[in-house]
C-alpha positions as CSV (number, residue, x, y, z in Angstrom):
1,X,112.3,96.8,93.1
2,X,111.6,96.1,96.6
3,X,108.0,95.4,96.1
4,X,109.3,92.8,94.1
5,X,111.7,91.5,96.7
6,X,109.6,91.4,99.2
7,X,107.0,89.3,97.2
8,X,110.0,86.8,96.3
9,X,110.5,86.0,99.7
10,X,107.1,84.2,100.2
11,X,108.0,81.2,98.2
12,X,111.5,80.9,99.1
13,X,110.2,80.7,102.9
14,X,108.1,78.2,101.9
15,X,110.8,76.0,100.1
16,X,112.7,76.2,103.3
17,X,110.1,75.5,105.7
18,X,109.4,72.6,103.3
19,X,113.0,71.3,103.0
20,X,113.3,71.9,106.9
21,X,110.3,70.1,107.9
22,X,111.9,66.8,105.4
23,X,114.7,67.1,107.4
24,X,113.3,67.2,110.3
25,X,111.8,63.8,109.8
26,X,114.8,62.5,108.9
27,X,116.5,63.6,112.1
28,X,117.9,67.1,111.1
29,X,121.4,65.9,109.8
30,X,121.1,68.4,106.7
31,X,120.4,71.4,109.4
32,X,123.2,70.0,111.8
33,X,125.8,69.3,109.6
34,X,129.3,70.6,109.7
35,X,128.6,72.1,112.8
36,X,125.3,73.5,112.4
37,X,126.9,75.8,110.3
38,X,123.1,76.0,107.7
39,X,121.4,76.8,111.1
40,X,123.4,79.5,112.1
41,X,123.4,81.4,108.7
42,X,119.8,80.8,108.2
43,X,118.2,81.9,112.6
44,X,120.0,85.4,112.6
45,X,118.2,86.4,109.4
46,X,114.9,84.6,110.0
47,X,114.8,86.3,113.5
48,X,115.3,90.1,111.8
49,X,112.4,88.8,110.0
50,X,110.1,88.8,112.8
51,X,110.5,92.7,112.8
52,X,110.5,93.9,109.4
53,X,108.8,97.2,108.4
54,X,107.2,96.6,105.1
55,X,106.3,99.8,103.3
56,X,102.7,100.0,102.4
57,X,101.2,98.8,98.7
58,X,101.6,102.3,96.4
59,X,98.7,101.6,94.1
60,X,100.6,103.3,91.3
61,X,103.3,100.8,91.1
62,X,101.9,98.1,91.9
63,X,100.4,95.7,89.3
64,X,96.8,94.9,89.7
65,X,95.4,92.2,91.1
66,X,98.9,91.2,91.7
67,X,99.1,89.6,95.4
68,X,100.8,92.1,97.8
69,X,102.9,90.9,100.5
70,X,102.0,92.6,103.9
71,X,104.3,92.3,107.2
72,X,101.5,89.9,108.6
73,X,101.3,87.4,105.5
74,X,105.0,87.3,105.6
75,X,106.2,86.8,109.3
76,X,102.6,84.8,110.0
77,X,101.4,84.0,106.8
78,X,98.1,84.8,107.1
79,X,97.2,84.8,103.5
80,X,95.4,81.9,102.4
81,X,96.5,82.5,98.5
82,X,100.3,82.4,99.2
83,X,102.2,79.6,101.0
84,X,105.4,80.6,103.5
85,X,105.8,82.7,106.1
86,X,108.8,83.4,109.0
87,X,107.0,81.9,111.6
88,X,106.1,78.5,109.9
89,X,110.0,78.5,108.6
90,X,111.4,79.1,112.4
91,X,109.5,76.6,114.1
92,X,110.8,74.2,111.3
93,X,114.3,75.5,111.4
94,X,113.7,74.6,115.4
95,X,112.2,71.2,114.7
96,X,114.8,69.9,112.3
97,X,117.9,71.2,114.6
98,X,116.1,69.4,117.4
99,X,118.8,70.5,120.2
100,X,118.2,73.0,122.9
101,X,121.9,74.9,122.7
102,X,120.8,75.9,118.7
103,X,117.3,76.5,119.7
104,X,118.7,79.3,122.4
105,X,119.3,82.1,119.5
106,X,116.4,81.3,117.7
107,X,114.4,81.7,121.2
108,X,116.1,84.6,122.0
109,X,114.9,86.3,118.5
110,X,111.5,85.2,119.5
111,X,111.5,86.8,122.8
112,X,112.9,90.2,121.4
113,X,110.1,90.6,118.7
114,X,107.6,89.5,121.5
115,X,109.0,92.4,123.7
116,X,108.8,94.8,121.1
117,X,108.3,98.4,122.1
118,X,106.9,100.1,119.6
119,X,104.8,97.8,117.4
120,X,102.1,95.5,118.7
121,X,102.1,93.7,115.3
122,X,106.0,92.8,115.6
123,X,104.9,91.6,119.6
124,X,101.8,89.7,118.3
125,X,104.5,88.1,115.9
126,X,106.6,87.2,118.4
127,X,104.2,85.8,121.0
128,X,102.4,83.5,118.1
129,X,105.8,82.2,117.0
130,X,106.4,81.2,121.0
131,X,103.1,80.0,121.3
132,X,103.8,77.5,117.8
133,X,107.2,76.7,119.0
134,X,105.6,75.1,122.1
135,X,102.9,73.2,120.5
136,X,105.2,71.5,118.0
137,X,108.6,71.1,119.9
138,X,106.4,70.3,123.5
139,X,108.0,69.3,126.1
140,X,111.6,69.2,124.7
141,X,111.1,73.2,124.7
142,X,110.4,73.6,128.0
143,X,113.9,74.1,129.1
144,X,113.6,77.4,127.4
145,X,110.9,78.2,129.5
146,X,112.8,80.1,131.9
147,X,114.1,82.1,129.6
148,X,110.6,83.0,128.4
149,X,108.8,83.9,131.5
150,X,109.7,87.1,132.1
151,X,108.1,88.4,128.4
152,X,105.1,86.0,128.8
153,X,104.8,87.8,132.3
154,X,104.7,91.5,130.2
155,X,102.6,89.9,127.4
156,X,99.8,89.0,130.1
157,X,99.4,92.9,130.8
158,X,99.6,94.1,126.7
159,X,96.9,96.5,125.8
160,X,96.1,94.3,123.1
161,X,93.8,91.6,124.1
162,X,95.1,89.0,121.5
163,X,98.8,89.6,122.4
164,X,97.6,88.9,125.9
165,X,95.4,85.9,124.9
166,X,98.2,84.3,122.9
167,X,100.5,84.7,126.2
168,X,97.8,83.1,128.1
169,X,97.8,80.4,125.9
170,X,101.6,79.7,125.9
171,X,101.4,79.4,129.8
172,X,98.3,76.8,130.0
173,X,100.3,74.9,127.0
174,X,103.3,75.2,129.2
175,X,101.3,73.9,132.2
176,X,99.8,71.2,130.3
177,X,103.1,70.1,129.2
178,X,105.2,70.1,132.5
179,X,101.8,68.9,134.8
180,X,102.3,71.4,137.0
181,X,101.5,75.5,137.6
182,X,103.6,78.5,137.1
183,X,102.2,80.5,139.6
């Protein structure tokens, strides 16, 4: 049964991340409306998302050849057969709210998967969602930047050399954006 649930969620993420990108090119008035009440019941489960545990496949029960969701082609969708994944639904969540005092709870779910203790895939998660929410929001996210400093600082010194990379990558994206260092 939760095999099964788990595998629902992939295209239900990605008929939200589709609807929420539409409204994000109309202006986000769908996300916004009656005081942003859709956003806020959608970023508090979205951002648990980022750190799901997701038992592994049990061969035994599941069917064959049936596509098997894994934490990493759910939160970054790294499966090329199946469409949706947390990441790609938060940074459209962010693009279609469009305003920095909704984008502060969805940032700070961000910055608590990418200072995750205990697992480097839930970090790698949160770093790669950061990293996306830059490169499409630009410099209209940069007021969160403060905010994210401190875990890009820790990211820079992970043991794991993507993690790392990905936190490089936010900061020259950062620079780029602002014209100026963070040194």
């Amino acid at each position: 049964v939760f095999r099964s649930s788990v595998n629902s969620l992939k295209p239900l993420l990605r008929c939200l991340e589709v609807c929420l990108e539409a409204d994000a090119r109309e202006g986000g008035e769908w996300i916004r409306a009656d005081d942003s009440h859709r956003y806020n019941l959608l970023v508090e489960p979205l951002g648990r998302l980022l750190q799901c545990e997701i038992p592994a496949a049990n061969s035994s029960n599941d069917v064959e050849g049936a596509n098997v969701v894994t934490y990493s082609s759910l939160v970054e969708g790294t499966d090329s057969a199946m469409k949706g994944s947390v990441i790609g639904t938060l940074v459209a969540l962010a693009s279609a709210a469009g305003d920095e005092q909704l984008w502060k709870p969805l940032n700070y779910a961000v910055l608590q998967a990418a200072g995750h203790d205990e697992r480097s895939d839930v970090r790698g998660a949160g770093v790669t969602c950061l990293l996306e929410l830059i490169q499409t929001l630009g410099e209209e996210y940069m007021v969160l930047l403060p905010e994210c400093l401190p875990a890009l600082s820790e990211l820079l010194e992970d043991d794991d050399e993507r993690i790392a990379g990905k936190a490089r990558d936010c900061i020259e994206l950062s620079e780029d954006l602002l014209g100026e260092s963070l040194d």
